[in-house]
Biopython code that builds the backbone (N, CA, C, O; Angstrom):
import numpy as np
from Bio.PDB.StructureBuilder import StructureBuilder

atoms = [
    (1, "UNK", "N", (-53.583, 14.195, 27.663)),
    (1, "UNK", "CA", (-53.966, 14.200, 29.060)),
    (1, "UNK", "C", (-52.919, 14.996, 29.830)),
    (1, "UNK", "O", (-51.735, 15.150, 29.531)),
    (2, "UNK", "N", (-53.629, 15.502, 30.947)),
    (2, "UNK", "CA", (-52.581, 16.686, 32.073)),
    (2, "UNK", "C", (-52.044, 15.579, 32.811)),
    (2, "UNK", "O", (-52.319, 14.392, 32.636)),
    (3, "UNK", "N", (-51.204, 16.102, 33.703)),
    (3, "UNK", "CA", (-50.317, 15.248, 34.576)),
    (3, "UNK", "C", (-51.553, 15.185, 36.065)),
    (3, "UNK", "O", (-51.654, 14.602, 37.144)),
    (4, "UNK", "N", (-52.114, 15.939, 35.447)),
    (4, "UNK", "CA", (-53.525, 16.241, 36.282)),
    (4, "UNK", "C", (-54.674, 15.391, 36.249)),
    (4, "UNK", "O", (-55.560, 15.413, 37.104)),
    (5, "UNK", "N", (-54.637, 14.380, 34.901)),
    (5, "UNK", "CA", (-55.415, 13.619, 34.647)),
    (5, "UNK", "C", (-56.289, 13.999, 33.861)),
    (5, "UNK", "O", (-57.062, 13.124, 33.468)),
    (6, "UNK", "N", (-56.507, 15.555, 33.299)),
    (6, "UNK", "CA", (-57.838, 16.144, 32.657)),
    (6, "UNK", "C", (-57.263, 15.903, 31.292)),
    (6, "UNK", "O", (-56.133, 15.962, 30.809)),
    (7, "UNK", "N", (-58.703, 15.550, 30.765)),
    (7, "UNK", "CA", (-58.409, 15.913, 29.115)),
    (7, "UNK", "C", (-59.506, 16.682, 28.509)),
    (7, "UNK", "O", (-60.453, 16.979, 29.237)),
    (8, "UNK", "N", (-59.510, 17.082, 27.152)),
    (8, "UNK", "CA", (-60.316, 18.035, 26.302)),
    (8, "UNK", "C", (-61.044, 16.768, 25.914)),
    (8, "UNK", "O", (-60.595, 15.650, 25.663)),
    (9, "UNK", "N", (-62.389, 17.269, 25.931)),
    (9, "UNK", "CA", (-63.260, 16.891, 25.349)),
    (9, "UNK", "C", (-63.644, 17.700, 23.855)),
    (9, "UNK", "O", (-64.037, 18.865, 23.925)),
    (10, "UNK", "N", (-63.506, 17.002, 22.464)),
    (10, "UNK", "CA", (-63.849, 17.726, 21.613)),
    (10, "UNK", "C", (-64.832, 18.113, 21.189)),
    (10, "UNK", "O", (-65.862, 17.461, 21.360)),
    (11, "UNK", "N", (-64.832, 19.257, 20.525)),
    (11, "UNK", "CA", (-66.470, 20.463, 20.810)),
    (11, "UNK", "C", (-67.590, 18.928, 19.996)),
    (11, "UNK", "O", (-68.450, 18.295, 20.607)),
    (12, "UNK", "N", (-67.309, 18.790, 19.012)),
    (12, "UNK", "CA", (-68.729, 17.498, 18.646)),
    (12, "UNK", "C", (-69.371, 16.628, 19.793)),
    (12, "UNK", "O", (-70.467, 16.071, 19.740)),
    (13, "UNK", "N", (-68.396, 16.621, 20.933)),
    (13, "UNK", "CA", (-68.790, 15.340, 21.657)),
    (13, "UNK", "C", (-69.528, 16.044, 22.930)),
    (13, "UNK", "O", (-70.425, 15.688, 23.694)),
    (14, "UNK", "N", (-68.575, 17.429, 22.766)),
    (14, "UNK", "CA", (-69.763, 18.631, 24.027)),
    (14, "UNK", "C", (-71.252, 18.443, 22.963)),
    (14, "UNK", "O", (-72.204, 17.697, 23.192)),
    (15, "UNK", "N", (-71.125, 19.094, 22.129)),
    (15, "UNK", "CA", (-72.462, 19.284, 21.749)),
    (15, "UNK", "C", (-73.410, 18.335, 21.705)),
    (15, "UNK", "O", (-74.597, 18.589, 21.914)),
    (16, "UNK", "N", (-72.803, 16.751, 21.331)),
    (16, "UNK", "CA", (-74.077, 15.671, 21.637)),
    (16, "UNK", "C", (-74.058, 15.309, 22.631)),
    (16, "UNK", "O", (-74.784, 14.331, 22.810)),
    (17, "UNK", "N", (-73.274, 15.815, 23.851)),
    (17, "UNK", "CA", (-73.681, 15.276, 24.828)),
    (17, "UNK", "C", (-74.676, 16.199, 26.008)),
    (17, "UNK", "O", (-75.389, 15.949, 26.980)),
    (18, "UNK", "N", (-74.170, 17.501, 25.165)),
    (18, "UNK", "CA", (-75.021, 18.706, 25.719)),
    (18, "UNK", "C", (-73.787, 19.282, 26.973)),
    (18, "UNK", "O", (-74.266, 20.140, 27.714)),
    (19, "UNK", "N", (-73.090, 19.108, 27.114)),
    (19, "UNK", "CA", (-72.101, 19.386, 28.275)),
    (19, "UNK", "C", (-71.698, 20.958, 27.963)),
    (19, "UNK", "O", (-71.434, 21.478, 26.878)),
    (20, "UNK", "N", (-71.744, 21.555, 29.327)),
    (20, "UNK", "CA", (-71.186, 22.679, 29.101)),
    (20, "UNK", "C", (-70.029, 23.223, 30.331)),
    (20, "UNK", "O", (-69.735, 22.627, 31.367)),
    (21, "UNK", "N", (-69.693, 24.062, 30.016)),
    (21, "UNK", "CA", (-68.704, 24.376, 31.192)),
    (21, "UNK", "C", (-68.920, 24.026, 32.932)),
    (21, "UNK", "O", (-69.503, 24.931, 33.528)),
    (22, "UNK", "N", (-68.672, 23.291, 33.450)),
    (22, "UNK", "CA", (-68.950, 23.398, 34.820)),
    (22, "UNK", "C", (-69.315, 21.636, 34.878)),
    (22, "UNK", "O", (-68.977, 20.920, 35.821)),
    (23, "UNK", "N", (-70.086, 21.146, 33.628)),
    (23, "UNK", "CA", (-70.778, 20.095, 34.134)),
    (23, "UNK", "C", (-69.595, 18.934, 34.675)),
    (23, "UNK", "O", (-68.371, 18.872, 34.567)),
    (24, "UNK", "N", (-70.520, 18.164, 35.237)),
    (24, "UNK", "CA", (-69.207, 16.971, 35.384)),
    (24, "UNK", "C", (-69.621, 15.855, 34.254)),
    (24, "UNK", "O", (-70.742, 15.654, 33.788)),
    (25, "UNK", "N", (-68.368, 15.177, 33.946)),
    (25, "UNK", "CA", (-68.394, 13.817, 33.232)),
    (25, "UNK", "C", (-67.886, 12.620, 34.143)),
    (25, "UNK", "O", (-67.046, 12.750, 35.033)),
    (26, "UNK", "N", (-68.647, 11.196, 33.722)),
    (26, "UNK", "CA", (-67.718, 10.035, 34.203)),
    (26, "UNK", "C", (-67.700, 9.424, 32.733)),
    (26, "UNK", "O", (-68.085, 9.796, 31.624)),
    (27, "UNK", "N", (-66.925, 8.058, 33.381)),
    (27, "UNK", "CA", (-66.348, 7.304, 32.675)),
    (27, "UNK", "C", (-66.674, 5.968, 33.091)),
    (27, "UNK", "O", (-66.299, 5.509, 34.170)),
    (28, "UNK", "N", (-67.522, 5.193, 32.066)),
    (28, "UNK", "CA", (-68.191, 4.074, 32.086)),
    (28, "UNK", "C", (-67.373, 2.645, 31.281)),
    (28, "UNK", "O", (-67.779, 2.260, 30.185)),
    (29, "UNK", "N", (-66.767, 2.291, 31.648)),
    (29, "UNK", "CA", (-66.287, 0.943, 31.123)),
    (29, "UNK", "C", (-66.938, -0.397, 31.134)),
    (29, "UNK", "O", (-67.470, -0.896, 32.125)),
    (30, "UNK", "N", (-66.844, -1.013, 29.790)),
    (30, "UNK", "CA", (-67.577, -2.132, 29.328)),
    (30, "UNK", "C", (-67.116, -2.855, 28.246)),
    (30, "UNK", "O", (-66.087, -2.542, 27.648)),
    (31, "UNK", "N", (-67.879, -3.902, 27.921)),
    (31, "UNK", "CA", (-67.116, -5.202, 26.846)),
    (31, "UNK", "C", (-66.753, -4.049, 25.867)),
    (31, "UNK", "O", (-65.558, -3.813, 25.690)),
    (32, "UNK", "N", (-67.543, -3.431, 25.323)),
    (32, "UNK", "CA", (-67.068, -2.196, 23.905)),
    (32, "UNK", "C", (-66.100, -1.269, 24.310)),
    (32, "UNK", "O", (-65.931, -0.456, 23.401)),
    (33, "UNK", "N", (-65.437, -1.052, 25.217)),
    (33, "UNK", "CA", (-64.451, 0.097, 25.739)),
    (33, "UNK", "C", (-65.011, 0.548, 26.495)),
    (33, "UNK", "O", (-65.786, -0.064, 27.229)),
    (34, "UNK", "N", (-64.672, 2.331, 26.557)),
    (34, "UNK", "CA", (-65.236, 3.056, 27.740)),
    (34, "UNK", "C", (-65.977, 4.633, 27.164)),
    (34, "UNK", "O", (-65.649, 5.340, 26.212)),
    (35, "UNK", "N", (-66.889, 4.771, 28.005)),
    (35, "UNK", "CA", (-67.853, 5.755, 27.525)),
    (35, "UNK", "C", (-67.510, 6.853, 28.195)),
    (35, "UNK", "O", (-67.110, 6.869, 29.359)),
    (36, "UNK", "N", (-67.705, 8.107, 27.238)),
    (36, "UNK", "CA", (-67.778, 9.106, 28.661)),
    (36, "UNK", "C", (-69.472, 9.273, 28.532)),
    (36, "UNK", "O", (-70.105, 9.357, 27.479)),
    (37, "UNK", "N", (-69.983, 9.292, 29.847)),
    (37, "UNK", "CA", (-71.175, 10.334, 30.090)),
    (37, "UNK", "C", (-71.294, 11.452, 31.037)),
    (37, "UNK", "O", (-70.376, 11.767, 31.794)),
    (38, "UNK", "N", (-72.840, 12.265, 30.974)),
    (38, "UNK", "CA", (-72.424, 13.060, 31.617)),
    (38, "UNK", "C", (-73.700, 12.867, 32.636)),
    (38, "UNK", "O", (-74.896, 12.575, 32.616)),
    (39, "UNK", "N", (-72.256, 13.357, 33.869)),
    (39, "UNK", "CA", (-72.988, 12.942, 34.942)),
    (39, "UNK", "C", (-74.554, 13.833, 35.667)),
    (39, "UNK", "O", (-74.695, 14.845, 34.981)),
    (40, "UNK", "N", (-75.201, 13.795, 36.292)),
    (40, "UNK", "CA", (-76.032, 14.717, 36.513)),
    (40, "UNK", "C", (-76.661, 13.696, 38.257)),
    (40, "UNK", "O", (-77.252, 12.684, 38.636)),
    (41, "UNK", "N", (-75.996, 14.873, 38.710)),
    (41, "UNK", "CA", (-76.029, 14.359, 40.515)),
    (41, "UNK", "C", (-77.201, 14.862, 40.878)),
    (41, "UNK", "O", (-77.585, 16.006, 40.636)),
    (42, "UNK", "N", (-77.902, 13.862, 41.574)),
    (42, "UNK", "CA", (-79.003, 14.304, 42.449)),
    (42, "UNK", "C", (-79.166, 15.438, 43.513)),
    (42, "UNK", "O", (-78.330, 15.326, 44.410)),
    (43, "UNK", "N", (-79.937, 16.403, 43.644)),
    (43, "UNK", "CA", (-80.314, 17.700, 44.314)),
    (43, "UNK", "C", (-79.783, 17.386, 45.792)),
    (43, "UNK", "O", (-78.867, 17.981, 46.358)),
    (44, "UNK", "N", (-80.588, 16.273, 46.328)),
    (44, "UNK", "CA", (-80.794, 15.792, 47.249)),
    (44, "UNK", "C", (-80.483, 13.913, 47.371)),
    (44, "UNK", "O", (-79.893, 13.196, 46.563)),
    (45, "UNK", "N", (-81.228, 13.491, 48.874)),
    (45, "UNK", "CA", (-80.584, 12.277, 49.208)),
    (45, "UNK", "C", (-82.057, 11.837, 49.095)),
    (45, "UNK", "O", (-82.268, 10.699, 48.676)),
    (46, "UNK", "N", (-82.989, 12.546, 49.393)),
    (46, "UNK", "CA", (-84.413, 12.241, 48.773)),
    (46, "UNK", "C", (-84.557, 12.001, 47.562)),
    (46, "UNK", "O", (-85.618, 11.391, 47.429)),
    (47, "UNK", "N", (-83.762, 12.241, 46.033)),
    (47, "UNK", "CA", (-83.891, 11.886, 44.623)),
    (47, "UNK", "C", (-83.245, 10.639, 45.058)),
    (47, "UNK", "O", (-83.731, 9.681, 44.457)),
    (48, "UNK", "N", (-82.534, 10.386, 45.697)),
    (48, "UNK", "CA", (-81.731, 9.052, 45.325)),
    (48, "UNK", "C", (-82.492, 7.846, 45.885)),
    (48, "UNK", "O", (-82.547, 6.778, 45.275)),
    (49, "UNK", "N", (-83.029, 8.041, 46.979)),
    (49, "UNK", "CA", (-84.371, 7.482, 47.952)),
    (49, "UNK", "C", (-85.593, 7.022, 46.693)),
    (49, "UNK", "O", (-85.981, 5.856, 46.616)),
    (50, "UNK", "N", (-85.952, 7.786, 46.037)),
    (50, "UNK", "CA", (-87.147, 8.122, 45.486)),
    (50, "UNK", "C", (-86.839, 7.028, 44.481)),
    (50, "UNK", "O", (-87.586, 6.050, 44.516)),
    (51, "UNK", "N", (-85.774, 7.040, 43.515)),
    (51, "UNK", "CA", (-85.239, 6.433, 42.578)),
    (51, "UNK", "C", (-84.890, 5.409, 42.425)),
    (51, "UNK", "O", (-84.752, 4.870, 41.327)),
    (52, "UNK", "N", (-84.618, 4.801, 43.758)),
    (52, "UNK", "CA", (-83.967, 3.360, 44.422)),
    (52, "UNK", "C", (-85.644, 2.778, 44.611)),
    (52, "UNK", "O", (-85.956, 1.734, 44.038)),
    (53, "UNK", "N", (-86.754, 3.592, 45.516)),
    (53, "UNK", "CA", (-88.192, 3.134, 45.084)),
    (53, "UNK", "C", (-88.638, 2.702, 44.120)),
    (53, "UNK", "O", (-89.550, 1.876, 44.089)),
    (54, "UNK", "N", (-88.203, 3.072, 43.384)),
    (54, "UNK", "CA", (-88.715, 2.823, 41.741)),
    (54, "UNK", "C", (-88.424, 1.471, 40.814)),
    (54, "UNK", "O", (-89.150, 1.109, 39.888)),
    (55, "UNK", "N", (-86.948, 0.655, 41.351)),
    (55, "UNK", "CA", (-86.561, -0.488, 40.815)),
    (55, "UNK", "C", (-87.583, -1.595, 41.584)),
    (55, "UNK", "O", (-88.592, -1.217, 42.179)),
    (56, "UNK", "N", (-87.184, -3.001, 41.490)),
    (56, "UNK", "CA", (-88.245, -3.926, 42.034)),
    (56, "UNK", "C", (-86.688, -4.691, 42.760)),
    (56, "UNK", "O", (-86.084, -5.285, 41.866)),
    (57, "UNK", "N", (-86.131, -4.762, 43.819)),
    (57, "UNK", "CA", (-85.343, -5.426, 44.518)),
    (57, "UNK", "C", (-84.590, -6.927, 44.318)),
    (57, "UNK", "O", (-84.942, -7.949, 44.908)),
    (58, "UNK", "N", (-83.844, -6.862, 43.672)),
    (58, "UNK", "CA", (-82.903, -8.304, 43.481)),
    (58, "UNK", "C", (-81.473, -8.574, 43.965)),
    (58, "UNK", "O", (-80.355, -8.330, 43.512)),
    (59, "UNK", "N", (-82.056, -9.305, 45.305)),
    (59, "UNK", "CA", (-81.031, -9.686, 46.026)),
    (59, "UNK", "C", (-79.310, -9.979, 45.499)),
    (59, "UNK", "O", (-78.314, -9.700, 46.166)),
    (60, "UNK", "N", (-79.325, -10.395, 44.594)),
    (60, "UNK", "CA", (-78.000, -10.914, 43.481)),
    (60, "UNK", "C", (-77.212, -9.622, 43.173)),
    (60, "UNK", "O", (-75.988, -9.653, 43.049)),
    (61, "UNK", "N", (-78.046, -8.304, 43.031)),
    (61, "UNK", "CA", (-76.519, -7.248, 42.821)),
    (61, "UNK", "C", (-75.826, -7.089, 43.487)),
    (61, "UNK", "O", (-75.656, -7.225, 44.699)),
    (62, "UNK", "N", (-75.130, -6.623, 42.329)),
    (62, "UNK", "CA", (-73.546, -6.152, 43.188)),
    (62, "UNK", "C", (-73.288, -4.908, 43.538)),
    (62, "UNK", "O", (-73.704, -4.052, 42.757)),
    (63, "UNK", "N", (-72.681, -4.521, 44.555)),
    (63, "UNK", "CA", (-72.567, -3.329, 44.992)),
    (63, "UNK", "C", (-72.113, -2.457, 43.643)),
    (63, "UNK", "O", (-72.581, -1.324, 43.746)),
    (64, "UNK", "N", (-71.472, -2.597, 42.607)),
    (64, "UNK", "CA", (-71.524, -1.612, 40.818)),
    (64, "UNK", "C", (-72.791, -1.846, 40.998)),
    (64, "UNK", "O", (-73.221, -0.773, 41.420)),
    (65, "UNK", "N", (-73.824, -2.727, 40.930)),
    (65, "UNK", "CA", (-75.157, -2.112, 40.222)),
    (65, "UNK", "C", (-75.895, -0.683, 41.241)),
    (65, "UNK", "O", (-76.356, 0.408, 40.906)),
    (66, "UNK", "N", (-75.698, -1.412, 42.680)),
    (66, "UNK", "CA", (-76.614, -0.799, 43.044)),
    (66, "UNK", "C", (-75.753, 0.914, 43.258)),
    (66, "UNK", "O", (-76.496, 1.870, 43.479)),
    (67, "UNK", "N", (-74.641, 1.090, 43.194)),
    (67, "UNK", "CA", (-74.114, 2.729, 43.012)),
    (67, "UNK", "C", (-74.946, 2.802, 41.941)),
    (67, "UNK", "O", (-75.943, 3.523, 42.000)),
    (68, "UNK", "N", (-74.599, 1.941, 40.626)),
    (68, "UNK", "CA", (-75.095, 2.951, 39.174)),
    (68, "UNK", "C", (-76.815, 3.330, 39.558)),
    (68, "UNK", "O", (-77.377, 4.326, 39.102)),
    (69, "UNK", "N", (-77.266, 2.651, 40.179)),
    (69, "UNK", "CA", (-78.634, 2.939, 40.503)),
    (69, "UNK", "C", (-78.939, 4.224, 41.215)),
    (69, "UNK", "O", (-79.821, 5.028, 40.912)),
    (70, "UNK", "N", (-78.213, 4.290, 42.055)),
    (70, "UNK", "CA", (-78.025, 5.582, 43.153)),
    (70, "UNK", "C", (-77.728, 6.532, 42.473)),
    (70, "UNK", "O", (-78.096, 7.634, 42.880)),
    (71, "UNK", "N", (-76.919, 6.445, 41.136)),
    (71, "UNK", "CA", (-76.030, 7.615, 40.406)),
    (71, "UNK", "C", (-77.480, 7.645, 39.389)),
    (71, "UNK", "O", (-77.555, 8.637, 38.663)),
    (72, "UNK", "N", (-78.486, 6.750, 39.304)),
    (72, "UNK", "CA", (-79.336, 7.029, 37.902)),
    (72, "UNK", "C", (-78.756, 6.622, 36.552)),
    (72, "UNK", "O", (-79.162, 7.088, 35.488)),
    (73, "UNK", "N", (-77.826, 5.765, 36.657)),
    (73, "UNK", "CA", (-77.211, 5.040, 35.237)),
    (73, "UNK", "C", (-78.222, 3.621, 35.444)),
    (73, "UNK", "O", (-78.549, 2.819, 36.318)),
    (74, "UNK", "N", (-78.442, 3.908, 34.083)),
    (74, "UNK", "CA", (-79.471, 2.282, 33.239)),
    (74, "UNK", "C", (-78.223, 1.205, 33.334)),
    (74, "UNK", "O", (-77.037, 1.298, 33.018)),
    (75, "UNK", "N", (-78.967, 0.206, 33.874)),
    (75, "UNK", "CA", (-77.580, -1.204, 33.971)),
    (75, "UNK", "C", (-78.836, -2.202, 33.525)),
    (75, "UNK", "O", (-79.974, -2.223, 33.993)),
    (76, "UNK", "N", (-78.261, -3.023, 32.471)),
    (76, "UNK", "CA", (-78.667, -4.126, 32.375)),
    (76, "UNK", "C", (-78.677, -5.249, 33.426)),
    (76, "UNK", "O", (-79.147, -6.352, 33.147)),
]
sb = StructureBuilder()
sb.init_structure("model")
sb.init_model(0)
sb.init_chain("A")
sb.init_seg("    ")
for serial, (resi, resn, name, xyz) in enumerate(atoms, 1):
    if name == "N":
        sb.init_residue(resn, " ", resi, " ")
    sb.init_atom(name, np.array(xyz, "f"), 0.0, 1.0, " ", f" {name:<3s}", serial, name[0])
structure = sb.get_structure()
């Protein structure tokens, strides 16, 4: 890691993840460790609108679910 915080991703893990120069990655932490994925941001504030339509509303989340929702990450 840089003092910058960046690290190399190794070419196997570009290729299954399909990542190529430019894209962005996050970093997903959970009981198994931490994942990288890759991120893929909405065009607009209308995809995120559209997408948030699409779940069925449960009062009980937590503000993590409802970002990962906004971001388009699957949450149990």
């Amino acid at each position: 890691m840089t003092v910058k915080g960046q690290v190399t991703v190794p070419k196997e893990f570009r290729v299954a993840l399909g990542l190529s120069p430019g894209d962005e990655v996050g970093f997903v932490g959970g009981a198994e460790g931490i994942r990288l994925v890759k991120v893929d941001r909405p065009r607009t504030g209308r995809d995120v609108l559209d997408r948030l339509r699409k779940v069925e509303w449960d009062p009980t989340w937590t503000t993590g679910r409802l970002m990962a929702l906004t971001r388009g990450e699957e949450t149990d």
